[in-house]
C-alpha positions in Angstrom: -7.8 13.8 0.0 -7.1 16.1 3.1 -5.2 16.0 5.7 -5.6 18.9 8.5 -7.8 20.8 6.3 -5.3 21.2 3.7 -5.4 19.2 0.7 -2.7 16.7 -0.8 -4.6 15.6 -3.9 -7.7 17.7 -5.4 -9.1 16.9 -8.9 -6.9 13.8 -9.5 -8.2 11.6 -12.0 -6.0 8.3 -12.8 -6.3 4.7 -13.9 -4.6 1.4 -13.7 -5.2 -1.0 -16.6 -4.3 -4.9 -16.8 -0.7 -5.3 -17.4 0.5 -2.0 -16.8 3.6 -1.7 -15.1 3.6 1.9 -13.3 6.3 3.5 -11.1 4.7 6.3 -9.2 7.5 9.4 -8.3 7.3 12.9 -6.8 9.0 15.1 -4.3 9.0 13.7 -0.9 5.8 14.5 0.2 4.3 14.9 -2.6 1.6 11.9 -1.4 2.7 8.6 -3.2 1.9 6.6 0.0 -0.9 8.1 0.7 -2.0 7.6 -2.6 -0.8 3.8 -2.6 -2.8 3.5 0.8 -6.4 5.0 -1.2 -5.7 2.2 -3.7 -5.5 -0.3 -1.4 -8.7 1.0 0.2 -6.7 1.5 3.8 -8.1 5.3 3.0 -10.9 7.3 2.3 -11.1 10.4 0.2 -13.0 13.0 1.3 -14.8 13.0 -2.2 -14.4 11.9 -5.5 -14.8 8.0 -6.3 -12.2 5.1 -6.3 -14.0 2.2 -8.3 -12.5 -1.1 -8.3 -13.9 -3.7 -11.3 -15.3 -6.7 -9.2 -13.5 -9.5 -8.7 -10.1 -7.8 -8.8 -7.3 -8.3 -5.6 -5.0 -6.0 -4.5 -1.9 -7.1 -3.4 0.3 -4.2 -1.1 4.0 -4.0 0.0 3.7 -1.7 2.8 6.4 0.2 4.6 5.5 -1.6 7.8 5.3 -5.2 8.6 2.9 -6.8 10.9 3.4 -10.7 11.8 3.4 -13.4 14.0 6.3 -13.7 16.1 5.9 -17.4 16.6 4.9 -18.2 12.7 7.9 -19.4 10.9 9.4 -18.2 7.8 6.9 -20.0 5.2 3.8 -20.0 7.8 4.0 -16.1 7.2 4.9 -16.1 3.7 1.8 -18.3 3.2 -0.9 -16.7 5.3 -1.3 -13.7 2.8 -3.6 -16.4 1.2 -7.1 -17.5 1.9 -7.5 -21.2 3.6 -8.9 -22.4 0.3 -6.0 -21.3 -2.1 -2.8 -23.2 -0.1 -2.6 -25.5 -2.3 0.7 -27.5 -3.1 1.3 -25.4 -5.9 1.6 -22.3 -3.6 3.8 -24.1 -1.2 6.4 -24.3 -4.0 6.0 -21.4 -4.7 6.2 -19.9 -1.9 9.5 -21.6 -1.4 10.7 -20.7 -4.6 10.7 -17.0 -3.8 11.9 -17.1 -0.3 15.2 -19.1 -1.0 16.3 -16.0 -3.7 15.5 -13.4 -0.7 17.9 -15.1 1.2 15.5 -16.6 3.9 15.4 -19.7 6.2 11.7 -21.3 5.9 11.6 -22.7 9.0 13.3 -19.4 10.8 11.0 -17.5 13.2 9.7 -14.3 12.8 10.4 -13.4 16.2 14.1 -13.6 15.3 14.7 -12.0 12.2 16.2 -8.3 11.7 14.2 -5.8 10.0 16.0 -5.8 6.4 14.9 -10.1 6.6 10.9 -9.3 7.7 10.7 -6.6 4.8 12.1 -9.7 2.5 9.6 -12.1 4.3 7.1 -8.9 3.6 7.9 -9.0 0.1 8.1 -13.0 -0.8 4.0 -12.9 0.9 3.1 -10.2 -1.4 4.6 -12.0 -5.0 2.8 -15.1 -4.3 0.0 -13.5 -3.6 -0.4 -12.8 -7.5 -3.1 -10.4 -7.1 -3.9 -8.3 -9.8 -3.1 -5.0 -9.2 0.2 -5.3 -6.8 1.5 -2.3 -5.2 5.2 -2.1 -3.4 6.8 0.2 -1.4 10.2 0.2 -1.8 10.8 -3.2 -2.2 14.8 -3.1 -2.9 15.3 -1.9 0.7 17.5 -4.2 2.0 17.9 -6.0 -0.8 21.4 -7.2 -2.1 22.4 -7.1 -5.9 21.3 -10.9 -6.7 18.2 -10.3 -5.3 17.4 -7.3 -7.0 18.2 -8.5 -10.6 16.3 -11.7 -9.3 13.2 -9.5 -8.7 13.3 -7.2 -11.7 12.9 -10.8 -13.7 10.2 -11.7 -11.6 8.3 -8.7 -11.8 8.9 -8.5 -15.8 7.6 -11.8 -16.4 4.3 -10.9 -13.5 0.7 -11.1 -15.5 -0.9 -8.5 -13.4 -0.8 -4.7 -13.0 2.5 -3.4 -11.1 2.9 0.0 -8.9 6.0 0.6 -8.0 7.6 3.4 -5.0 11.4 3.0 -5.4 14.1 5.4 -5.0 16.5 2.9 -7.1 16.7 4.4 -10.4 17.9 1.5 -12.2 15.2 -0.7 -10.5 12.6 1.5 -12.1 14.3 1.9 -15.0 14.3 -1.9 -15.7 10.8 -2.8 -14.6 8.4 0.3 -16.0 6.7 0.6 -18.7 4.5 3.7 -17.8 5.3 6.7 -14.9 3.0 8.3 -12.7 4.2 11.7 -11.6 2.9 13.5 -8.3 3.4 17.1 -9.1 1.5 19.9 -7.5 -1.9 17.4 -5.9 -1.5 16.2 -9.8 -0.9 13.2 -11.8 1.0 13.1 -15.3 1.6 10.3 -16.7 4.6 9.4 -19.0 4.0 6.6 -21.5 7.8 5.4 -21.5 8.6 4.3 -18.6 11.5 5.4 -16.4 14.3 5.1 -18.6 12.6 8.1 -20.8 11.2 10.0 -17.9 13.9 12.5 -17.6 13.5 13.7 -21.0 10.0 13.8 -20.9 9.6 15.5 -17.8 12.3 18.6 -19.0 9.7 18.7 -21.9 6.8 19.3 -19.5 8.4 21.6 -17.4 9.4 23.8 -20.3 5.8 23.8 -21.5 4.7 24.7 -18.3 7.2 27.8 -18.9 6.3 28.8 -22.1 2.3 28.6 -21.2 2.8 30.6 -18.3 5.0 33.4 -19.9 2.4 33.4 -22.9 -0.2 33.9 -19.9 1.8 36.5 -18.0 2.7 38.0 -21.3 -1.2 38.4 -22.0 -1.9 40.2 -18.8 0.6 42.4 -19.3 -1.3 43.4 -22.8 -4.7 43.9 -21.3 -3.4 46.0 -18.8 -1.5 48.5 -21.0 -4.2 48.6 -22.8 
């Protein structure tokens, strides 16, 4: 993928498997959006090949919220669904996860603050229950409650998580596996966040040693 002729991700080769519960880091910049945005198909990469199985949704918690100002609460949380699937089930649901994000169902969109449409944002993407589901930052403008009330929802979810958070303890809590943007790059860690530290000194350090052994073997052919 390129952007102004200069590349943010070349050779990247990645997958998400059922039940794999992913938080994706890196440096600012480093493209974890952008990369977010390619899953979701919002993107195209300038070559390479994104292959979804059939069948599977995609569920994505993006930075910015469009809506209907004159939709309620509910209306909103609800039209992330097709026509078909609002059944009653789904109505409970859906008001089962707005009451913990602090939200009036019947309040308009029109009048909510920005912290309450990124929860509104959020509640339409969990009852969604898609099977890959992607969110960006989702613990923006969350209190403490809500928080702990999401990490248990999101440990007991079915489908494949991604995860953009700069929460450490949120991450730590919910991910079993860490994508790493380094250099246009993924590497993956197999611990999740809580060992991610570790592991990453470990890399880095290897990194080090292979590229003194390399500098060290340049040095030889050219005194010789």
């Amino acid at each position: 993928l390129k952007f102004g002729g200069k590349p943010l991700f070349e050779n990247l080769r990645m997958h998400i498997i059922e039940g794999d519960k992913i938080c994706l880091v890196g440096k600012n910049g480093a493209g974890k959006t952008s990369l977010m945005r390619l899953i979701n198909g919002e993107l195209e990469q300038d070559a390479g090949t994104r292959f979804l199985l059939p069948g599977t949704t995609i569920g994505y918690l993006a930075q910015h919220v469009d809506f209907d100002a004159n939709d309620n609460v509910h209306q909103f949380v609800m039209s992330g669904l097709a026509p078909e699937d609002r059944s009653e089930s789904k109505h409970h649901l859906a008001d089962k996860v707005i009451v913990p994000l602090d939200l009036d169902p019947e309040a308009l969109m029109g009048t909510l603050s920005g912290g309450q449409l990124r929860r509104a944002a959020l509640a339409r993407a969990l009852i969604i229950a898609p099977d890959i589901l992607m969110l960006d930052e989702p613990t923006n403008h969350l209190d403490l409650a809500a928080i702990e009330w999401l990490e248990k929802y999101l440990n007991n979810y079915r489908g494949a998580l991604v995860c953009v958070s700069h929460d450490r303890a949120f991450l730590a809590a919910i991910s079993r596996k860490v994508f790493w943007i380094d250099k246009g790059m993924i590497k993956i860690c197999p611990t999740g966040y809580k060992g991610c530290d570790d592991w990453a000194e470990t890399i880095v350090e290897q990194e080090a040693r292979e590229l003194a052994n390399m500098q060290k073997k340049l040095s030889a052919e050219v005194d010789w």
